[in-house]
C-alpha atoms as one frame of an Amber mdcrd trajectory, in Angstrom:
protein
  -3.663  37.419  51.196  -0.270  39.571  50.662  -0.951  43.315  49.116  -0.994
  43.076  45.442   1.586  44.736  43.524   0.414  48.317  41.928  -1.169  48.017
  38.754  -2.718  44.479  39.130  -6.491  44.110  37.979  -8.538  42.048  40.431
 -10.218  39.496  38.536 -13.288  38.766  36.714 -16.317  36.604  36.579 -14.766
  34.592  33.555 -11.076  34.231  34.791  -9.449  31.289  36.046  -8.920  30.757
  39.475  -6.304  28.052  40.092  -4.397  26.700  37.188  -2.281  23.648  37.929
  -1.280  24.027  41.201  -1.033  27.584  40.924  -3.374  29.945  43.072  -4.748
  32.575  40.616  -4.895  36.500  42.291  -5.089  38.981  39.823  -5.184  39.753
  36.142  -2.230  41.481  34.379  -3.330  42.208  30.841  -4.219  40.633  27.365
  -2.740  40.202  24.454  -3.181  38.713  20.612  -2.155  34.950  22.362  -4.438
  35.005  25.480  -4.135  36.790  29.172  -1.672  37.266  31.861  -2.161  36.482
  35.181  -0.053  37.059  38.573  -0.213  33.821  40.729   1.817  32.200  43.607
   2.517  28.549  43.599   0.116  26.456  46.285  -0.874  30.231  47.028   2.657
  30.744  48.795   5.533  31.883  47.487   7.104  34.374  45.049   4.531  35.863
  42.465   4.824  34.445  38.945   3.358  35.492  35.838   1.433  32.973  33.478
   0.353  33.112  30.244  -2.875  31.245  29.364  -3.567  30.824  25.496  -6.322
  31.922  24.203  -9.061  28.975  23.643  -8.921  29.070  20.071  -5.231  28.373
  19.727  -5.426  25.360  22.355  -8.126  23.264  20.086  -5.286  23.015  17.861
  -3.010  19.974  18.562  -0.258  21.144  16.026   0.286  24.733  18.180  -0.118
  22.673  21.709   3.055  20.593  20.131   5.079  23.825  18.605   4.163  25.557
  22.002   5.598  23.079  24.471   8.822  22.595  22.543   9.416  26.130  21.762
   8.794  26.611  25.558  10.963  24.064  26.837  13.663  25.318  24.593  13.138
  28.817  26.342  13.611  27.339  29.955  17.180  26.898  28.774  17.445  30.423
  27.958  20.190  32.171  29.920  18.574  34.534  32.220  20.013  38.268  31.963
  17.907  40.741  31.338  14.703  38.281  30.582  11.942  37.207  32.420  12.892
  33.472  33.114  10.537  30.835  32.235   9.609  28.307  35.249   7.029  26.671
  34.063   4.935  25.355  31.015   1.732  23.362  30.942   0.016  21.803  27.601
  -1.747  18.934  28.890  -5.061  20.841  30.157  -7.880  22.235  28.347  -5.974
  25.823  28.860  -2.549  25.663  27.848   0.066  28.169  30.115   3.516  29.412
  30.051   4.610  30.292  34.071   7.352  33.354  34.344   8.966  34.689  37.101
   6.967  38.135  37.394   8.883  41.407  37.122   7.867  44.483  38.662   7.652
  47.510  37.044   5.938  49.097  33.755   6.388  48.145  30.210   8.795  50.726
  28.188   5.434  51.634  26.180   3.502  52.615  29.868   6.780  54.750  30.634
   6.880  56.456  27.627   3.387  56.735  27.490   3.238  58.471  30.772   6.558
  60.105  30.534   8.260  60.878  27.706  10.591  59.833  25.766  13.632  58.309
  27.442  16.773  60.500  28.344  20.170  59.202  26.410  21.375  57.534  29.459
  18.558  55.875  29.780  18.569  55.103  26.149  22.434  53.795  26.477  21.109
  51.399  28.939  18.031  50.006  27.232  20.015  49.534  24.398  22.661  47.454
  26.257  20.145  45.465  28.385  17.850  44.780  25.424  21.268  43.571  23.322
  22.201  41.230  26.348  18.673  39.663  26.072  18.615  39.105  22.275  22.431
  37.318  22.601  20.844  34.573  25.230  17.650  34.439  23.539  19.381  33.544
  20.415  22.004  32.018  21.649  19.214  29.033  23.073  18.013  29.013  19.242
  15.248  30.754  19.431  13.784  34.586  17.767  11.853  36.794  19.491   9.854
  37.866  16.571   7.608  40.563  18.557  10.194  42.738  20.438   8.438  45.719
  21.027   7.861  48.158  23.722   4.769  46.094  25.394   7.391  43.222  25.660
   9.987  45.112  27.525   9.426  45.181  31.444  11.231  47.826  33.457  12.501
  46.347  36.429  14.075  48.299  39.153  17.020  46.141  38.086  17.015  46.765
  34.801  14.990  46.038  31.324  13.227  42.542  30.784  12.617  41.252  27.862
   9.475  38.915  28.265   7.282  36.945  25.562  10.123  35.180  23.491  10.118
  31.815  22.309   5.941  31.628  21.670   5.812  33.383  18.333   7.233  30.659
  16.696   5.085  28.048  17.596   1.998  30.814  16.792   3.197  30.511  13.110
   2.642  26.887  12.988  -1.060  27.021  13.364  -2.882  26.132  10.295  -5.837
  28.558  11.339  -3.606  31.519  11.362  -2.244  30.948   8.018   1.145  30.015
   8.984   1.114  33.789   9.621   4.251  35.773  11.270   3.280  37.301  14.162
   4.228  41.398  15.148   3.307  44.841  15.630   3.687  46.365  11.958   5.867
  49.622  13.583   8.524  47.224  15.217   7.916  44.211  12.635  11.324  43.620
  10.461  11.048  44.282   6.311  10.800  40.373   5.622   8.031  40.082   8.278
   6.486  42.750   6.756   6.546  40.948   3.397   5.936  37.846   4.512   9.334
  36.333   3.611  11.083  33.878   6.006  12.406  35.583   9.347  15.453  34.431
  11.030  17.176  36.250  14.353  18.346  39.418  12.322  14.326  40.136  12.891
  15.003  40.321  16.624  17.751  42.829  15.713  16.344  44.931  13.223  13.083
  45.455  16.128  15.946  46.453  18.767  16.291  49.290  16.432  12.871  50.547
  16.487  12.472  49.823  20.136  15.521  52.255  20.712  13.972  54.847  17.988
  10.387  54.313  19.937  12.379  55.157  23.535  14.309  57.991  22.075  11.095
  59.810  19.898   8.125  58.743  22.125   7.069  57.759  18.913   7.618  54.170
  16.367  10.190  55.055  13.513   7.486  54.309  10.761   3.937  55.665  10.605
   1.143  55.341   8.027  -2.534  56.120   7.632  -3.253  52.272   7.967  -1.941
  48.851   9.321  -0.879  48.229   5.286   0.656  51.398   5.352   2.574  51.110
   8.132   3.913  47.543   6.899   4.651  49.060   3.543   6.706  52.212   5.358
   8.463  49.259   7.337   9.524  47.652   4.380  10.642  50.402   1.890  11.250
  53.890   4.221  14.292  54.810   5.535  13.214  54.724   9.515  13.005  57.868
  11.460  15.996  57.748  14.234  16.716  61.662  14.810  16.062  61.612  18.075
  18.469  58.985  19.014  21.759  59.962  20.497  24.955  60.845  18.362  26.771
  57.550  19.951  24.098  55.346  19.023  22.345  56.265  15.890  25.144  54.876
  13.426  24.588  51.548  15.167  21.066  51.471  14.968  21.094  52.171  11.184
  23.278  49.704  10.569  20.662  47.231  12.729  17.497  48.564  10.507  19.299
  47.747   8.229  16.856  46.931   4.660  18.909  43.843   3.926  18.626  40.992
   6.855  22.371  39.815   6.063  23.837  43.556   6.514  22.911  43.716   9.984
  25.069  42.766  13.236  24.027  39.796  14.927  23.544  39.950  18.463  26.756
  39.030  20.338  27.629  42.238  17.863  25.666  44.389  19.455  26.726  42.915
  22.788  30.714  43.500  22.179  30.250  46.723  20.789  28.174  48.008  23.734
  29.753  46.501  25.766  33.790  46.272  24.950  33.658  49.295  22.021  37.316
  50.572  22.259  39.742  53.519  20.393  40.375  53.206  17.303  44.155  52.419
  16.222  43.854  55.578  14.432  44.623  57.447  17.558  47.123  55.277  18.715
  50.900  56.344  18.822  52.276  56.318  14.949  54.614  53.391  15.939  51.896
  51.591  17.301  51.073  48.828  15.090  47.299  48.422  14.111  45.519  45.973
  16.442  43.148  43.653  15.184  39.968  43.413  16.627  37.694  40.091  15.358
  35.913  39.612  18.472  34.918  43.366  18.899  33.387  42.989  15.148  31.727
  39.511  15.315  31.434  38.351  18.796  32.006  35.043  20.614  31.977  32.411
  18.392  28.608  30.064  18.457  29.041  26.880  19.392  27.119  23.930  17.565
  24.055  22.303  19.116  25.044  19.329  21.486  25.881  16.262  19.740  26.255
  17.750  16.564  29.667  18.757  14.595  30.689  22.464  13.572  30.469  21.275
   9.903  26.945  20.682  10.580  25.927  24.267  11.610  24.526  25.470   8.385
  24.759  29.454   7.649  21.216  30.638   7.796  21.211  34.274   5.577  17.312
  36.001   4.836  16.605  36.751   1.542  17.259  40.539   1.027  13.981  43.004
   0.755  12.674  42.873  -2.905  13.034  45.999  -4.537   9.501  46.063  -6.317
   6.893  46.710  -3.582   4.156  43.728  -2.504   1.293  44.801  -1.010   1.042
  42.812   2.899  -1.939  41.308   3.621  -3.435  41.856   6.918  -5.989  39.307
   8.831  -7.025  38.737  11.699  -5.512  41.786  13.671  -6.242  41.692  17.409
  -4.684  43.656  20.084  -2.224  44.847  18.517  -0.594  42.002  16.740  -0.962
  41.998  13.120  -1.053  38.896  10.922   0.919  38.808   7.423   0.607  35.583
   5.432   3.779  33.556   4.946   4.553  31.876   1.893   7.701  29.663   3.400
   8.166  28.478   6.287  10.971  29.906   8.459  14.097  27.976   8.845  14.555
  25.548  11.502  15.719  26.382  15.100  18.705  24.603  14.485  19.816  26.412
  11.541  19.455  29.792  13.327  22.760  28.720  15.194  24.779  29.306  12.630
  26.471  32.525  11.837  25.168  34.405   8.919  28.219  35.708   6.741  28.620
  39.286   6.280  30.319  41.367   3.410  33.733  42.774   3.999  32.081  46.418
   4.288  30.528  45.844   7.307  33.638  44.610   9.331  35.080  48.308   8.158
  31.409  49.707   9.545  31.525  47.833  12.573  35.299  49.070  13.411  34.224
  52.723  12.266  31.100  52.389  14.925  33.638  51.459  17.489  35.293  54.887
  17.617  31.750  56.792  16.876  30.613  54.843  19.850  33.463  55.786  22.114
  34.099  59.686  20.851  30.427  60.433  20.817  29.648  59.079  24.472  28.932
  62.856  26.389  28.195  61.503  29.564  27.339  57.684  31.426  25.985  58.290
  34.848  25.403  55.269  37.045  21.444  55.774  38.163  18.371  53.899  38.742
  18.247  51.719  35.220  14.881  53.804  33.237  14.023  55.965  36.283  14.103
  59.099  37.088  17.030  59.878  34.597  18.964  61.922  37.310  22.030  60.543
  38.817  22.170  59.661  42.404  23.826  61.728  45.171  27.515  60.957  45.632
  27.866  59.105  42.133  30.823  60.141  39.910  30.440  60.593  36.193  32.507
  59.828  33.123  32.923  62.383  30.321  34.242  62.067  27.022  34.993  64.887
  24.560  33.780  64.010  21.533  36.503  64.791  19.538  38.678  61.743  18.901
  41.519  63.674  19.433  40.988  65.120  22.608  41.793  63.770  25.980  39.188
  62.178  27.650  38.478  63.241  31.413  37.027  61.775  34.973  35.393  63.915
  37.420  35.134  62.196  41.064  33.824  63.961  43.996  36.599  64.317  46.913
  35.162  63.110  50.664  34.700  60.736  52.006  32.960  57.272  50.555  29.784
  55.620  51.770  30.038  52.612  53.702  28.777  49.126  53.217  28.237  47.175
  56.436  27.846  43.874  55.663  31.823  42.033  56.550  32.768  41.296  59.956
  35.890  41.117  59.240  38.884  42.910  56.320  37.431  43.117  52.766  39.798
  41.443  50.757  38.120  42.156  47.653  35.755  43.776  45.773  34.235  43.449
  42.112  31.588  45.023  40.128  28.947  42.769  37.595  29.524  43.730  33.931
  26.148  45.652  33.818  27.146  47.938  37.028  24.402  46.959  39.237  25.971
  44.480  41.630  28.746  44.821  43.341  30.568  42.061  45.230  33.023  42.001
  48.321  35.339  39.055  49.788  36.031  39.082  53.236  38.525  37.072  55.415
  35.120  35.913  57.678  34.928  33.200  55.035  31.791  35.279  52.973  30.961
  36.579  50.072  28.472  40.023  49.879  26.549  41.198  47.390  25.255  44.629
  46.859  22.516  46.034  44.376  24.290  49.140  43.624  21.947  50.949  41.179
  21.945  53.845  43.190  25.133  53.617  44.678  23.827  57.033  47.064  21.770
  54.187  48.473  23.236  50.482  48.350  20.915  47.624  49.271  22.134  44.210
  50.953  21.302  41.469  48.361  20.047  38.387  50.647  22.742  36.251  52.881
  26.240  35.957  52.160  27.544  33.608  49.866  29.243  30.724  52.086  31.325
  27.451  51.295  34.949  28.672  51.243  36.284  26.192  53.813  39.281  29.582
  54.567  38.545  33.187  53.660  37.858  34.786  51.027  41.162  36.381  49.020
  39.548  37.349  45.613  36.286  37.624  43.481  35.516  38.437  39.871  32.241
  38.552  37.505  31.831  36.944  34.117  31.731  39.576  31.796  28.084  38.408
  30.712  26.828  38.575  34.732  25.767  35.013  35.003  28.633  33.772  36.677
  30.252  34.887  40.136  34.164  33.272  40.822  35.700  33.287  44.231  39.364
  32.270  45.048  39.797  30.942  48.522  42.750  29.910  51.112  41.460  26.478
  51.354  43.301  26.277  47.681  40.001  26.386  46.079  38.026  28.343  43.303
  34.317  28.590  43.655  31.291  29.506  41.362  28.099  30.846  41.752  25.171
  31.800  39.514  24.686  34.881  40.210  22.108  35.463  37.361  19.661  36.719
  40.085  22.051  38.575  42.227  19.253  38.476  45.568  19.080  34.551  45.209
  22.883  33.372  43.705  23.222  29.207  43.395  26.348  27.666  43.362  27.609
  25.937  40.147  29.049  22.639  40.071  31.437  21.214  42.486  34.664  23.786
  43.270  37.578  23.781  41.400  40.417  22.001  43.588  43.437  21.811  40.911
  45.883  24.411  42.687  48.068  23.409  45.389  48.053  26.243  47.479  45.989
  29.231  48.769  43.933  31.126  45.656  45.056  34.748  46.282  43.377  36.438
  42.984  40.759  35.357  40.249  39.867  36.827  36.958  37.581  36.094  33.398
  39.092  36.715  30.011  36.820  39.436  28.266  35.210  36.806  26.050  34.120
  34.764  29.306  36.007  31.258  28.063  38.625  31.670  30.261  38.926  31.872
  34.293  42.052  32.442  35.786  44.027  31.874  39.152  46.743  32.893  40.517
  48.365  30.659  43.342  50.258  30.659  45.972  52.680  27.580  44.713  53.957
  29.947  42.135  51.368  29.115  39.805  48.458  30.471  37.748  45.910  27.989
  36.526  43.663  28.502  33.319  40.253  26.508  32.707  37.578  26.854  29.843
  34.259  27.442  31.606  32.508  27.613  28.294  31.076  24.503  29.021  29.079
  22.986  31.577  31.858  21.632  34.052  35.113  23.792  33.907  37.698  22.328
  32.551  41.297  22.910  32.630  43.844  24.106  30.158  47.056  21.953  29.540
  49.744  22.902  32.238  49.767  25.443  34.619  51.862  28.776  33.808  54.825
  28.109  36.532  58.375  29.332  37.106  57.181  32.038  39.715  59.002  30.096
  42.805  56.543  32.436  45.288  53.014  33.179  45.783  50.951  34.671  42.413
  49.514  37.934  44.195  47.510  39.893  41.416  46.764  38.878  37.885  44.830
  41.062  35.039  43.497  39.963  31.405  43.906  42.986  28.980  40.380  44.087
  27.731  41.098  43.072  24.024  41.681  39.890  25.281  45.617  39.328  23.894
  47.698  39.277  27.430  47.666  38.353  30.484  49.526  40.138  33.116  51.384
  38.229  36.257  52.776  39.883  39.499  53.421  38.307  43.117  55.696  37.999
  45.475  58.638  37.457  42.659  58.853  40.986  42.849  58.360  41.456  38.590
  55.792  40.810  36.415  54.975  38.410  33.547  53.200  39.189  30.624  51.370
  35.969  28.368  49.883  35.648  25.097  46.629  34.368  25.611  45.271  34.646
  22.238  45.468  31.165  22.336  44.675  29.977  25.602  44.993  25.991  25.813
  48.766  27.490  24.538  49.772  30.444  26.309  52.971  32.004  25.385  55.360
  34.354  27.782  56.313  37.591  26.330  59.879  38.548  26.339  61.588  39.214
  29.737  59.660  39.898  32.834  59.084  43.967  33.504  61.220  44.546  37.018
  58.493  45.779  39.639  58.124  49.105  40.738  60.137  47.327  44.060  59.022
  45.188  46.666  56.523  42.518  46.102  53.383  43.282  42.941  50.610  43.225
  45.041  48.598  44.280  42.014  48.243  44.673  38.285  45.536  45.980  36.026
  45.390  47.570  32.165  43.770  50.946  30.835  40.766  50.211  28.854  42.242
  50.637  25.697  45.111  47.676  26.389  47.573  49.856  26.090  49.383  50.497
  29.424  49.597  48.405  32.294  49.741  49.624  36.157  51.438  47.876  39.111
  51.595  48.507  42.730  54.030  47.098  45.307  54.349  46.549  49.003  57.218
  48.768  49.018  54.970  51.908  48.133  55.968  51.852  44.326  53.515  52.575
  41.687  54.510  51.891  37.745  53.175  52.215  34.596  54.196  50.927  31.097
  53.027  50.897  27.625  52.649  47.449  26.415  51.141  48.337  23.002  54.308
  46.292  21.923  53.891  43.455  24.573  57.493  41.659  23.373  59.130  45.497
  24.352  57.032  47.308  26.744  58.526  50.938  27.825  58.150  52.317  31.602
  56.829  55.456  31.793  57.080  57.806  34.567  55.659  56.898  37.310  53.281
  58.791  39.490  55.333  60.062  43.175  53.898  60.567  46.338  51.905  57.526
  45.931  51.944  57.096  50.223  52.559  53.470  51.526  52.152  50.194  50.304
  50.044  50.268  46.942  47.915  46.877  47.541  45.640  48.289  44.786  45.470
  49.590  41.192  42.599  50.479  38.996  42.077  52.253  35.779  38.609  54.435
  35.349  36.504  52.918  32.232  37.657  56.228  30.010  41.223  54.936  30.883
  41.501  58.527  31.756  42.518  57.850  35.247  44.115  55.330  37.646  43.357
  54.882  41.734  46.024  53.729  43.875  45.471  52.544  47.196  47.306  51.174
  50.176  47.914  51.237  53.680  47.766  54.878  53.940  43.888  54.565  54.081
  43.272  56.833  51.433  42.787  56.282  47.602  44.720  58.317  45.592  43.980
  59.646  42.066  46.048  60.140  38.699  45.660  61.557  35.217  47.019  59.084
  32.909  45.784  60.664  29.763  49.408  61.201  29.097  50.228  57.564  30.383
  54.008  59.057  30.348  53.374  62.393  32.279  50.816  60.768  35.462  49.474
  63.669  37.679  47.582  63.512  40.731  43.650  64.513  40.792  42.570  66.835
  43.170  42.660  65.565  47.141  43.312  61.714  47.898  39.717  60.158  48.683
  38.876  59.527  52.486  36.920  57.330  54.548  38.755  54.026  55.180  39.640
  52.932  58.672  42.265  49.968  57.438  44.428  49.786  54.624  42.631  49.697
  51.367  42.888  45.960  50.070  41.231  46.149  46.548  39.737  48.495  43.887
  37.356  48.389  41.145  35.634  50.737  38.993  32.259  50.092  37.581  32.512
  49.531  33.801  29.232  51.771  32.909  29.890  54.121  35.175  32.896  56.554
  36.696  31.755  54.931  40.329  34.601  53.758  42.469  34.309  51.050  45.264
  37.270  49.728  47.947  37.597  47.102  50.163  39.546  48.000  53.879  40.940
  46.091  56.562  38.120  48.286  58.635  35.459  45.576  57.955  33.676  47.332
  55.411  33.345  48.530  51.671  33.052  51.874  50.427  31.405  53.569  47.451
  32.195  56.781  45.099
């Protein structure tokens, strides 16, 4: 038998040793709904984790029922940042849920053992936690016991594990038609035993956060009642949180269910927070910002119209106190007695309104978010806490006023082997940890770049381009991997498990000529691809077979080269070998709109475009060795601004640092070359040009959580800052 993984129980007497045609090996731990075991399919195999409910629960045919449907419906969850569920069994006399298993300890073991959590660490919990929550409820299901026991620390990130049970727990008659928690993390209306819909879920990534941050829950009391009544009329203790995330986090503890963010909030403003307009230039006009406020919009269940999605919005807290009654407490979980039943799954798809005050708060947490940020370090997600050798760092003064600034060590990078032949390519995942490279040898690589001092080869290359590779971009969720390809193809792969990617559907075939470059809209509805008939095709891959949008944008006469969406999702930039570039209105995108005259190129042929963070100025580099910048805050009139000299040879790469602080440049000079674009109209070069390259530099991308830089070269091989 293979070595256990550290921290697994060996069995006893009274355990189970096969259950269905899983092989039993080892006992994980208990909780209120039965035990955990690690097992391995016909005893080969990876190692899964299965749930076996308690005996009690399974005499009851009701909760068999409510289990195997609220199961079923969590096998469709979407798997980032959860423990997917495989598996589910309710036909035996014990009743099992199968998991893949994640390594690592729970957040309550590592906080137990070490401390509270550093604020990086914190900044990524929060995010990973947030991405769970948004594909836990976007399946239509709530957690309803999110707590630090529930959250796994992988060396990949955090898990969340044990969602879509609780539910089908409160339909058993012999509970009550209790709601199920732990008081400290349990939301006011649990508490008080009013009907709980998904802004429970939020309200417990709140405490979860306040738990990581103090080492301690953000209610106490002398007893379990105690406790429930602090959760349900005390402000929550959050000091300890960092300055960038405790306005957020108030706002998600919100007393009032409806006055919290939903979860595709929290997502966007983790995840896409931007400046203010406030510090924009006074002529400027003020941008508007819907989806950074309420997220992608939910669509209705299958078979089912809009109209029909009902708005689902928990009664506020009571103001006169109630006392909770407690039964039946057992490891941990605490039972409060429910005198409605919760609302139906399907309800919990619609979109709870919110009062005009909180689309101000959400915009004011925006710029707290991005002025307060003192430092994002790409390390081992929950580990040590120290950065990694060779790493570079982003720093933001928080002042809104002040300039923000990019520190990247000089040298020269560390290699990825992997290619045998140029790297066309090269793209980081959303969350920072994978990082992908196309190569003209027809393949695809993948990297798990947690610790980018030390880069790991995910699995095999990624094959079925029929030509190499030109282009490759994430999804900004992670679950998707697109790949544009000379055999006048784009490709897809699930790449929700980076080490074991799948490909998705059959590829898209619609342009008529080599696929040079590839990119997502922000919101993830839109891919893009640039051809080389002149062309740039758009599809919605919101649903489950891509499907195209209208015509495709046309009137380029040569090959599309580079293409970039801004990050507020409003334009899309086009450059090629026309030698100028195009900027779109995709607000709209079955309709896309060109913006007043094409922007002359910085000379030669655009060999690539890409925008600051903030929208506001676009970059270009040309064959000829020209590098230009302009400030498209007014798309229909953009102004050049002086460009950066000295940029070396042919720029066949442009990208802006996350703090929009700074722009690369690369070419076939072999170096990368850095500029302070602070001042967008006064660029200055950074320091020494970065080394290590054998070829000309193809392609650049910067990690969005992190200041870390990778490159693509004609050497065979991709490098790392």
């Amino acid at each position: 038998m293979a070595e256990l993984p550290a921290g697994v129980k060996t069995l006893d007497e009274g355990d189970p040793r096969v259950l269905g045609p899983y092989q039993v090996v080892g006992r994980l731990g208990d909780g209120g709904m039965g035990s955990v075991y690690l097992a391995r399919r016909d005893g080969t195999g990876p190692f899964v984790a299965i749930k076996v409910i308690r005996a009690d629960l399974a005499r009851i045919p009701e909760f068999r029922e409510r289990f195997l449907r609220e199961a079923n419906a969590a096998q469709r969850v979407a798997h980032a940042a959860t423990a997917p569920v495989v598996d589910v069994d309710t036909a035996g006399s014990q009743p099992y849920l199968v998991t893949e298993y994640i390594e690592g300890p729970t957040l309550d073991a590592r906080v137990r053992e070490r401390g509270p959590l550093s604020p990086a660490e914190i900044e990524w919990l929060a995010t990973a936690v947030a991405t769970a929550l948004r594909a836990i409820h976007a399946a239509g299901l709530v957690h309803r016991d999110l707590k630090p026991s529930n959250i796994l620390l992988s060396p990949f990130g955090a898990r969340v594990i044990d969602f879509g049970i609780s539910r089908a727990m409160d339909s058993t008659t012999m509970l009550t038609e209790g709601t199920i928690g732990t008081p400290a993390f349990m939301a006011p209306e649990q508490a008080l035993s009013l009907p709980v819909s998904e802004a429970a879920d939020i309200h417990a990534w709140g405490a979860v956060l306040a738990f990581a941050a103090a080492g301690r829950p953000p209610f106490a009391g002398d007893s379990l009642p105690g406790v429930m009544l602090s959760v349900a009329y005390d402000p929550p203790d959050l000091n300890n949180l960092p300055d960038a995330l405790r306005p957020l986090v108030t706002r998600a503890m919100a007393k009032d269910p409806a006055d919290r963010p939903s979860a595709a909030e929290l997502f966007d403003l983790l995840h896409r927070a931007r400046p203010s307009s406030a510090t924009a230039a006074p002529a400027a006009p003020a941008a508007p910002a819907p989806a950074a406020v309420a997220g992608p919009r939910q669509k209705p269940p299958a078979g089912r119209d809009a109209s029909e999605v009902h708005t689902t919005r928990a009664p506020a807290v009571p103001q006169r106190a109630r006392t909770p009654s407690v039964s039946g407490a057992s490891s941990g979980d605490v039972v409060a007695s429910d005198e409605q039943a919760p609302p139906p799954p399907t309800l919990l798809l619609g979109r709870r309104r919110r009062k005009r005050s909180t689309v101000a708060l959400a915009a004011a947490l925006v710029v707290v978010a991005v002025a307060a940020v003192t430092a994002v370090v790409l390390t081992n997600v929950l580990g040590t806490g120290s950065g990694a050798a060779g790493a570079a760092s982003v720093a933001q003064d928080p002042s809104p006023s002040a300039a923000p600034t990019f520190a990247l060590p000089t040298g020269a990078g560390r290699a990825l082997v992997g290619p045998t032949d140029k790297v066309q390519s090269v793209a980081f995942s959303a969350d920072g940890h994978t990082l992908a490279a196309a190569s003209t040898d027809h393949r695809i690589y993948l990297w798990d770049v947690t610790r980018p001092a030390a880069p790991t080869l995910l699995g095999q290359p990624l094959t079925g381009p029929g030509d190499w590779v030109s282009s490759v971009a994430f999804s900004p969720d992670g679950h998707t991997l697109a790949a544009g390809s000379d055999d006048r193809k784009v490709y897809l792969w699930d790449v929700t498990r980076p080490a074991a990617p799948t490909p998705v559907g059959q590829p898209l075939a619609e342009p008529g000529d080599w696929v040079r470059t590839v990119a997502f809209s922000p919101d993830g509805h839109t891919l893009a691809a640039g051809s080389g008939d002149g062309k740039v095709y758009l599809w919605n891959v919101t649903t489950a077979g891509a499907t195209l949008l209208g015509q495709p944008l046309s009137g380029y006469g040569n090959s599309v080269r580079s293409l970039a969406f801004s990050p507020n999702g409003h334009l899309l930039a086009v450059g090629g070998y026309h030698r100028d570039i195009q900027l779109w209105d995709v607000t709209q995108p079955g309709s896309p709109a060109p913006l007043g005259q094409r922007l002359a190129g910085p000379g030669g042929y655009v060999m690539s475009v890409a925008f600051s963070a903030d929208s506001r100025t676009l970059a270009a580099g040309a064959d000829s060795g020209g590098l230009g910048l302009w400030d498209v805050t007014q798309p229909t009139a953009p102004v050049q601004l002086g460009p950066p000299a000295g940029a070396g040879g042919a720029v066949l790469a442009v990208a802006f640092s996350p703090d929009r602080s700074t722009l690369a440049s690369a070419g076939d000079d072999k170096v990368i070359h850095l500029w302070n674009v602070s001042q967008p109209s006064e660029p200055t070069a950074v320091g020494q040009p970065l080394t290590g390259p054998g070829g000309a530099v193809n392609a650049l991308s910067f990690s969005p959580r992190s200041g870390t830089l990778a490159a693509g070269s004609a050497d065979h091989l991709a490098y790392v800052w």
